[in-house]
C-alpha positions as CSV (number, residue, x, y, z in Angstrom):
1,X,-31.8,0.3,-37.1
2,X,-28.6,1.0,-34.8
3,X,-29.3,3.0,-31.7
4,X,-26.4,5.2,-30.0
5,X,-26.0,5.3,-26.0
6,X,-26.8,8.9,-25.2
7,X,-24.9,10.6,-22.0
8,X,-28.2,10.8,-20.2
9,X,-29.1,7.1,-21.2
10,X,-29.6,4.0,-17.7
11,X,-26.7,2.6,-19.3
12,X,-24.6,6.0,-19.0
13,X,-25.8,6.7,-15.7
14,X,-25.1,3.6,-14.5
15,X,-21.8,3.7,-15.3
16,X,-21.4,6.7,-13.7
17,X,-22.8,5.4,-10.3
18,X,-20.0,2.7,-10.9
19,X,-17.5,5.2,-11.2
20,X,-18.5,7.3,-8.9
21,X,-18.5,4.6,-5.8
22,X,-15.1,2.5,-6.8
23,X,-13.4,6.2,-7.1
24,X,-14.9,7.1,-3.7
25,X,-14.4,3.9,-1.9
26,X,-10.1,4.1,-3.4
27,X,-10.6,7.2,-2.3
28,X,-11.2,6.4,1.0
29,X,-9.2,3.4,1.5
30,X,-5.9,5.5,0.5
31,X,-6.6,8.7,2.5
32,X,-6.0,5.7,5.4
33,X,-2.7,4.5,4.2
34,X,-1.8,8.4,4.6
35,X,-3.4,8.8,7.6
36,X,-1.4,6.0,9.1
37,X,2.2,7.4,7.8
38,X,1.3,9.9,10.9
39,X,0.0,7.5,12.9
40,X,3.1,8.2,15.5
41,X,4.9,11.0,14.2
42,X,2.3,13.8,16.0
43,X,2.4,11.7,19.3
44,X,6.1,12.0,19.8
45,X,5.8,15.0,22.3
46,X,3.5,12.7,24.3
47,X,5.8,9.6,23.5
48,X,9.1,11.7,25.2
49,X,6.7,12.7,28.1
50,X,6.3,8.9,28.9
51,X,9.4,7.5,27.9
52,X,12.1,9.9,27.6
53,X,12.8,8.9,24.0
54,X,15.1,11.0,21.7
55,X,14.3,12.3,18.5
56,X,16.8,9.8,17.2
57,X,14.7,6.9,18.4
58,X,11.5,8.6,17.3
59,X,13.2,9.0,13.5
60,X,14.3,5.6,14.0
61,X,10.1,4.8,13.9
62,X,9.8,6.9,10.8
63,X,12.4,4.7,9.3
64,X,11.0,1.1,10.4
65,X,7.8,2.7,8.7
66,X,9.3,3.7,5.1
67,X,12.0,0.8,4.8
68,X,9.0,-1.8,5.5
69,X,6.4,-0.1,3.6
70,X,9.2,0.6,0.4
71,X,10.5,-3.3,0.0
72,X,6.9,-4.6,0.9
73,X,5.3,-2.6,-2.0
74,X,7.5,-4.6,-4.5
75,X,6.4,-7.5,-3.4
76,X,3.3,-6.6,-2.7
77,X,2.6,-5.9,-7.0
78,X,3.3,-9.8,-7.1
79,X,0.7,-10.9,-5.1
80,X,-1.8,-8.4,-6.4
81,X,-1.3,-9.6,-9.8
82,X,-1.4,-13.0,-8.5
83,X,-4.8,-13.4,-5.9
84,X,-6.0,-9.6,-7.1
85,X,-6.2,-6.5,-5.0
86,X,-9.5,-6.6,-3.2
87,X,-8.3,-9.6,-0.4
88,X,-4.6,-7.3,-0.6
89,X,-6.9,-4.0,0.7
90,X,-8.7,-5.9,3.1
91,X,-5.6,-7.2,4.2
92,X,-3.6,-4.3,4.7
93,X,-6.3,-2.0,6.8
94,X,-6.5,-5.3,8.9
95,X,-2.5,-4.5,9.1
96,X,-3.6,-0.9,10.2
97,X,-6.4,-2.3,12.9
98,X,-3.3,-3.9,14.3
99,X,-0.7,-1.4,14.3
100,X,-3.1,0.9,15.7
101,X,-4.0,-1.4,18.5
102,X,-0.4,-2.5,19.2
103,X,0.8,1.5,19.5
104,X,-1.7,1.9,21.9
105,X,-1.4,-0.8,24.7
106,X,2.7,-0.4,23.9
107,X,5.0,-1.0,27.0
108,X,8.1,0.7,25.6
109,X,10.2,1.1,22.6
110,X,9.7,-2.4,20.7
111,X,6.2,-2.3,21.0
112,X,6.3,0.9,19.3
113,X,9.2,-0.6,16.5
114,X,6.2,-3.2,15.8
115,X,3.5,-0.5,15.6
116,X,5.5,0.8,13.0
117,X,6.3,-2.5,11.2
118,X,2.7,-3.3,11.4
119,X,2.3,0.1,9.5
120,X,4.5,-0.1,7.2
121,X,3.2,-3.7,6.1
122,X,-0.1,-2.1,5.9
123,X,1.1,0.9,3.8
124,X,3.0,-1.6,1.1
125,X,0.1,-2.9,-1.0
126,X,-1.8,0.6,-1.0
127,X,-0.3,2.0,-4.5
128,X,-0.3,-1.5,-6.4
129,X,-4.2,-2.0,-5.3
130,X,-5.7,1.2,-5.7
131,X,-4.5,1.4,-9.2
132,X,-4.9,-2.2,-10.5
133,X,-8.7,-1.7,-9.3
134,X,-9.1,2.1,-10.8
135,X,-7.6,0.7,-13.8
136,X,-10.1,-2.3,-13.8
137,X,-13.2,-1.1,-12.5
138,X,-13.3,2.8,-13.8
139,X,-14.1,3.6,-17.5
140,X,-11.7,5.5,-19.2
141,X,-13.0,8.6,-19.7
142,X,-13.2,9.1,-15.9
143,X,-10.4,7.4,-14.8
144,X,-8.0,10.7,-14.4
145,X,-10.8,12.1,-12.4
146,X,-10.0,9.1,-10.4
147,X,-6.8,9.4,-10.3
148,X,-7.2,13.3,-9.1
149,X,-8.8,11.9,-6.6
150,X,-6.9,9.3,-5.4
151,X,-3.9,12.1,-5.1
152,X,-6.5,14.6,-3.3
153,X,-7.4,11.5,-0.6
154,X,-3.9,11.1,0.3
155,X,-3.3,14.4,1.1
156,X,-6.5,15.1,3.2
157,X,-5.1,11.8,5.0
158,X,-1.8,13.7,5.6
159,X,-4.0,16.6,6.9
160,X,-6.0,14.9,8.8
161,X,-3.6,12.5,10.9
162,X,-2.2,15.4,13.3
163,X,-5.2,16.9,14.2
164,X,-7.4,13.4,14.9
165,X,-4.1,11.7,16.8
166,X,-2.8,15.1,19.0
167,X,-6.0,16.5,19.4
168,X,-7.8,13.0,20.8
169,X,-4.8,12.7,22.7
170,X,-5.2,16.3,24.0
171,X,-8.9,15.8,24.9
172,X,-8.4,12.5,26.5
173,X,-5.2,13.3,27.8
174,X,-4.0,10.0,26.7
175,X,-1.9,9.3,23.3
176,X,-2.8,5.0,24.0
177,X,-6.5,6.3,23.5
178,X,-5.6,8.0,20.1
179,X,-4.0,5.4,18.9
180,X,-6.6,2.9,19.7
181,X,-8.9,5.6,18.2
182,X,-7.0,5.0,14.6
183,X,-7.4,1.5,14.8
184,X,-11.4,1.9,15.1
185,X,-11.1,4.1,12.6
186,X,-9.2,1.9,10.1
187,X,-11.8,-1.0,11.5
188,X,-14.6,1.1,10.3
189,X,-13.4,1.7,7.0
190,X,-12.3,-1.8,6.9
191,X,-16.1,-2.4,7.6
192,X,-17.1,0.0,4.6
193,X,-14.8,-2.0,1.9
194,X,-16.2,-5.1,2.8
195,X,-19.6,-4.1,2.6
196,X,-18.9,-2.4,-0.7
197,X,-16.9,-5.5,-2.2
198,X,-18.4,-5.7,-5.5
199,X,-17.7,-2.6,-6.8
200,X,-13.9,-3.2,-5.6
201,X,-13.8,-6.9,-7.6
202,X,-10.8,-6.4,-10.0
203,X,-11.8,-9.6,-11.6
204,X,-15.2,-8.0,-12.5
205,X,-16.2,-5.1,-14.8
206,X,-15.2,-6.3,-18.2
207,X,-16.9,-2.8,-19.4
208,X,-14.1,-1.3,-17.8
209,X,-10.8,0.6,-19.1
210,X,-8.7,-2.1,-21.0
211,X,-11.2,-4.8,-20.8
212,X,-10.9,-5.7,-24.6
213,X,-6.9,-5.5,-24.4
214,X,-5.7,-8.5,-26.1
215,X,-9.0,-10.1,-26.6
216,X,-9.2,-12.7,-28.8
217,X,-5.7,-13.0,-28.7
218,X,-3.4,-15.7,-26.9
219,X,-0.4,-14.3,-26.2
220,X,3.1,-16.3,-24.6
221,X,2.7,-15.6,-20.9
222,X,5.7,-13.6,-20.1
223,X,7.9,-14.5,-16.7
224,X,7.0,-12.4,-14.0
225,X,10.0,-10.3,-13.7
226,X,9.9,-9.6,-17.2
227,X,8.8,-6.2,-16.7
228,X,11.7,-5.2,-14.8
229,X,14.1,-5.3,-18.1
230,X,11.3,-2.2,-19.6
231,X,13.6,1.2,-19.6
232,X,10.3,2.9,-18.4
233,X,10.0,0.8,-15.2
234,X,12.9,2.0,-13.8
235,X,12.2,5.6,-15.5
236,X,8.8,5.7,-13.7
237,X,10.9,4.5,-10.2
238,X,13.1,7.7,-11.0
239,X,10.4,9.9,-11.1
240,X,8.5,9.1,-7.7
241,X,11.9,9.0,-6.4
242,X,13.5,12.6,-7.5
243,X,9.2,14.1,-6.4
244,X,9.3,12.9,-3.5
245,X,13.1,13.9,-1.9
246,X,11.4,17.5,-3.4
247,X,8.3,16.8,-1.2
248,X,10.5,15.9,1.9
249,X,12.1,19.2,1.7
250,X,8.8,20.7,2.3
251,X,7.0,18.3,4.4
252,X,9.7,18.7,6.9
253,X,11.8,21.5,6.6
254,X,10.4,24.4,4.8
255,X,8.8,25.6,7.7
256,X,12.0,26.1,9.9
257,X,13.6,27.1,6.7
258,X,11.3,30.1,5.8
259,X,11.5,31.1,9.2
260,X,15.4,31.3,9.1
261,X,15.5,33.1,5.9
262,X,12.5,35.6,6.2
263,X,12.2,35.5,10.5
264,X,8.5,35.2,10.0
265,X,7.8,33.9,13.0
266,X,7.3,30.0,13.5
267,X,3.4,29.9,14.6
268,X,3.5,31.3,10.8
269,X,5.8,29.3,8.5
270,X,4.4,26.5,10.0
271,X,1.2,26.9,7.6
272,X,3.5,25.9,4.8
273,X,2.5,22.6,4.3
274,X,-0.8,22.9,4.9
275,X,-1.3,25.8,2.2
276,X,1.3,23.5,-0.4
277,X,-1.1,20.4,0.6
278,X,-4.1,22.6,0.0
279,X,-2.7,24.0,-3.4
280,X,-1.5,20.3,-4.8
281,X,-5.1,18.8,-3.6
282,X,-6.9,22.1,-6.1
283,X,-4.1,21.2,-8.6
284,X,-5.2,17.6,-8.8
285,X,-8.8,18.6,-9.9
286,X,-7.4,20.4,-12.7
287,X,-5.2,17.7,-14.0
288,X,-8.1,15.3,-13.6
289,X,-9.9,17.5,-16.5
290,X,-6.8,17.9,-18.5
291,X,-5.7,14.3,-18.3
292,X,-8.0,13.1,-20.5
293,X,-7.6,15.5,-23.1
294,X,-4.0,15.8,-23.8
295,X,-2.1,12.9,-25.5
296,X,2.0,14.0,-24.5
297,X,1.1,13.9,-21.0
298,X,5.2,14.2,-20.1
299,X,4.4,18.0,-21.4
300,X,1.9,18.5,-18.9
301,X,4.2,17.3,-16.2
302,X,7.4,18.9,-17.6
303,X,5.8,22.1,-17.7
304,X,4.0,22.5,-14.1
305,X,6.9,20.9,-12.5
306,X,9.2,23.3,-13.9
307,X,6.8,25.8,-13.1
308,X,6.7,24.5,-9.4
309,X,10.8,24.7,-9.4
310,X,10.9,28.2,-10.7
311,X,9.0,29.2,-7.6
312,X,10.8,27.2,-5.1
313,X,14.2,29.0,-6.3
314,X,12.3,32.3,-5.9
315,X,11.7,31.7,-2.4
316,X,15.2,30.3,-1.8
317,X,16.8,33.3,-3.6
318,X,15.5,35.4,0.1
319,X,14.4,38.6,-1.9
320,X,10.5,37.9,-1.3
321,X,8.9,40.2,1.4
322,X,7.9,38.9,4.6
323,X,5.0,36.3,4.3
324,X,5.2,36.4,0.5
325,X,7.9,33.2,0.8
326,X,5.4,31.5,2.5
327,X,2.8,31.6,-0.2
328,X,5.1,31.3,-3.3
329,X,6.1,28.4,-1.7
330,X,2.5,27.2,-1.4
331,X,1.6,28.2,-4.6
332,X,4.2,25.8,-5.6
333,X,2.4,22.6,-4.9
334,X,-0.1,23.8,-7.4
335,X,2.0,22.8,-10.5
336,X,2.6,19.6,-8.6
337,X,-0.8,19.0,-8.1
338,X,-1.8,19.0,-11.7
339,X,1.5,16.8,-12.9
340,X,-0.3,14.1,-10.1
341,X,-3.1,12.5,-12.6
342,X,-0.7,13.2,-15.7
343,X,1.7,11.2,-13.9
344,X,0.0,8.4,-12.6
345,X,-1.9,7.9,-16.5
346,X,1.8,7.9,-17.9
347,X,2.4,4.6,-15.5
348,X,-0.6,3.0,-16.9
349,X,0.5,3.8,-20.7
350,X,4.3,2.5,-19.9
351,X,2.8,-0.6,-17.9
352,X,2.7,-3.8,-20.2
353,X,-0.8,-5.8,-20.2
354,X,-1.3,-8.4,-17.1
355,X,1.6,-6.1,-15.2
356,X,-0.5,-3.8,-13.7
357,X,0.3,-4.2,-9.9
358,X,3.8,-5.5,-10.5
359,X,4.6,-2.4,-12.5
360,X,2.5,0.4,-9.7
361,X,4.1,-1.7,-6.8
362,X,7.7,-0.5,-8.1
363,X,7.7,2.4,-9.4
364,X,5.8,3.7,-6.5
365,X,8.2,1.9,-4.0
366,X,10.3,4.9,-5.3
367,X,8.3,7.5,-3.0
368,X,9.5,5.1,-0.1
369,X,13.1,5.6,-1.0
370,X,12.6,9.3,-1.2
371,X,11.3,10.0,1.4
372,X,14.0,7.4,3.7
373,X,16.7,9.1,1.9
374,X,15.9,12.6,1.6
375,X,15.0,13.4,5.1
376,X,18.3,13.0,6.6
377,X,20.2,14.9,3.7
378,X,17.4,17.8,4.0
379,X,18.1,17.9,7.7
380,X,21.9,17.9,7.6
381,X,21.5,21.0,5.5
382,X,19.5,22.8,7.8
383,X,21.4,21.7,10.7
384,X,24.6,23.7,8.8
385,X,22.5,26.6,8.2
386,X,22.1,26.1,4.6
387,X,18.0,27.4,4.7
388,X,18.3,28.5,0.9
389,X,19.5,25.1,-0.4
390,X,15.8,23.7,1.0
391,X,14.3,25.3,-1.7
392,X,17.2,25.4,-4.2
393,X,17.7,21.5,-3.5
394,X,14.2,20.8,-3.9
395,X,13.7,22.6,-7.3
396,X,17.0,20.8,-8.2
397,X,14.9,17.2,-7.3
398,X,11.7,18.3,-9.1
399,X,13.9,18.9,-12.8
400,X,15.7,15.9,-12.3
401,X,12.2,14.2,-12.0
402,X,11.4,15.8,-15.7
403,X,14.2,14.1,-16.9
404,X,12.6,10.9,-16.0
405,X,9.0,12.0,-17.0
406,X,10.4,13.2,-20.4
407,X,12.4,9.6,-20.9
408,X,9.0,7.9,-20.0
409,X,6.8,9.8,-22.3
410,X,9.2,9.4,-25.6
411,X,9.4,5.3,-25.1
412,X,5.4,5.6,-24.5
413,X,5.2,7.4,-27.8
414,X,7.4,5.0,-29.6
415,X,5.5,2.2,-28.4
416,X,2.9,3.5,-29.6
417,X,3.8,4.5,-33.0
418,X,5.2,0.9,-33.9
419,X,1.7,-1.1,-34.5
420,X,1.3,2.3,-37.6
421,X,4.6,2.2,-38.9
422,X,4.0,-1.9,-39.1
């Protein structure tokens, strides 16, 4: 007599419980990597105060941050791969402790260049970890609610990072004691991971997505840059790449840009990215549900992001009344929000076996190089007036960024055709 493991059944709920905690301790862990890409950035006001710096210096910080943070996540899908990604986590908070703790007891200007470096370093292994243990340690019908959630975390760490670091500095009237305030805070969460360290063991939980990949088999090991000659690497790198110059535009400059073209007034416009942060965050719940049932996920993402452009060149076009700019161009992040799990599944389907941090660690080394390379293009524009071409060149950034998605998807599909057609 066979017996069937019902939904409700210990072994079902257990696996849910496992689920659950690994998806809410990733979750965690990366709303701190975000938390710490503002870890400066909302103290600057107090920084010029202090030090008379310029906003030149100050960018120079943000650019310490990204560079470090982009070249280390390459590497930093090596060592994954290599030692696996729970000592890699612990690791980079304990880079976050540090930066925290170096900002704040900072005599000048190369104190604060380390804070950042110490940051960055921090930031690198984030991507390549949190996915190598989702992908390990979550089943697969719940791992694109774990990958909605893993978007959703980073953007409450966005959210969250100027109101903890201005407003403790506010209170306190001292930005050292914010800063040594994100260091406990990364200590405590460090604290949490460690006593949580089974459910983040990536050598563990053979029940997990992928766990009977190859077995039985004894395939050549493949060199370990041999994933870099895969099309759909550096098709996946595109992607995050041509995203995030389109979230750049907003993050920074739509606020100053909506204001130029609509003269709503500043205190207004600057609700912008908290309403398209807000809108991306309820878009990744509802691409965490569709995720799992839709095989062509490059459809999913094709069509919300084109969605998402449509709107930005509405607002850019000037014709909307008043406020109404501001919330198209929220509503926008919607479309992104939903792509988020669609996307980060297609990585895993592109990603050959044993390659898993490798693969994460570059492809997501492409938001790096966004966001480094975007900024300053985005802010010449603005400085010669060009408010429309915000919009305009972020919709422009979001198609391109369907190209790649659509590329992706058809190898994906042909991959996985072959083993029928054999």
């Amino acid at each position: 007599m066979t017996t069937t493991t019902s939904p409700a059944s210990p072994d079902a709920r257990d696996n849910f419980r496992q689920d659950a905690r690994t998806i809410s301790l990733i979750g965690l862990a990366h709303g701190s990597s975000h938390f710490f890409h503002m870890l400066l950035p909302p103290l600057f006001p107090f920084l010029i105060a202090e030090f008379g710096f310029s906003y030149s210096q100050l960018g120079l910080l943000v650019s310490v941050f990204f560079v470090v943070s982009g070249i280390g996540q390459m590497l930093a899908g090596f060592v994954v791969d290599r030692v696996g990604a729970r000592p890699v986590l612990f690791y980079a908070l304990s880079c976050f402790i540090a930066a925290g703790v170096v900002a704040g007891t900072a005599s000048g200007y190369p104190s604060l260049i380390l804070a950042s470096f110490l940051a960055g370093m921090g930031n690198a292994p984030f991507h390549p970890v949190d996915f190598t243990i989702l992908n390990k340690r979550v089943s697969a019908k719940r791992l694109g609610h774990g990958f909605a959630v893993h978007g959703i975390s980073g953007n409450l760490g966005w959210a969250t990072a100027p109101v903890f670091m201005a407003g403790i500095a506010t209170a306190t009237g001292s930005w050292r004691v914010a800063c040594l305030c994100g260091a406990a805070l990364a200590g405590v969460i460090l604290l949490i991971m460690f006593i949580n360290r089974d459910a983040l063991d990536d050598r563990q939980g053979s029940w997990s997505t992928g766990a009977a990949q190859g077995a039985g088999t004894a395939a050549k090991p493949e060199h370990p840059l041999a994933f870099l000659k895969l099309p759909s690497v550096w098709l996946c790198f595109s992607f995050f790449f041509w995203s995030t110059c389109s979230l750049s535009a907003i993050q920074s400059f739509a606020s100053p840009a909506l204001h130029n073209l609509y003269g709503t007034p500043l205190t207004v416009t600057a609700m912008v990215v908290t309403g398209y942060m807000l809108c991306g965050a309820a878009g990744m719940v509802i691409g965490g549900f569709l995720v799992a049932r839709v095989t062509r996920l490059e459809k999913t993402i094709s069509l919300c992001l084109l969605a998402a452009a449509a709107l930005l060149v509405l607002v850019g076009t000037g014709v909307l009344p008043g406020i109404a700019g501001l919330i198209v161009a929220s509503l926008s992040g919607l479309g992104i929000g939903i792509a988020g799990p669609s996307r980060d599944m297609l990585i895993k389907r592109a990603a050959p076996p044993g390659a898993t941090g490798r693969v994460y660690g570059t492809v997501y080394s492409g938001l790096d190089l966004g966001f480094s390379i975007a900024a300053p293009i985005f802010g010449a524009m603005l400085d010669a007036n060009m408010n429309s071409g915000i919009f305009y060149g972020s919709a422009a950034a979001l198609v391109l960024g369907v190209v790649s998605a659509g590329f992706v998807g058809a190898g994906v599909a042909a991959r996985s055709a072959r083993p029928a057609a054999a």
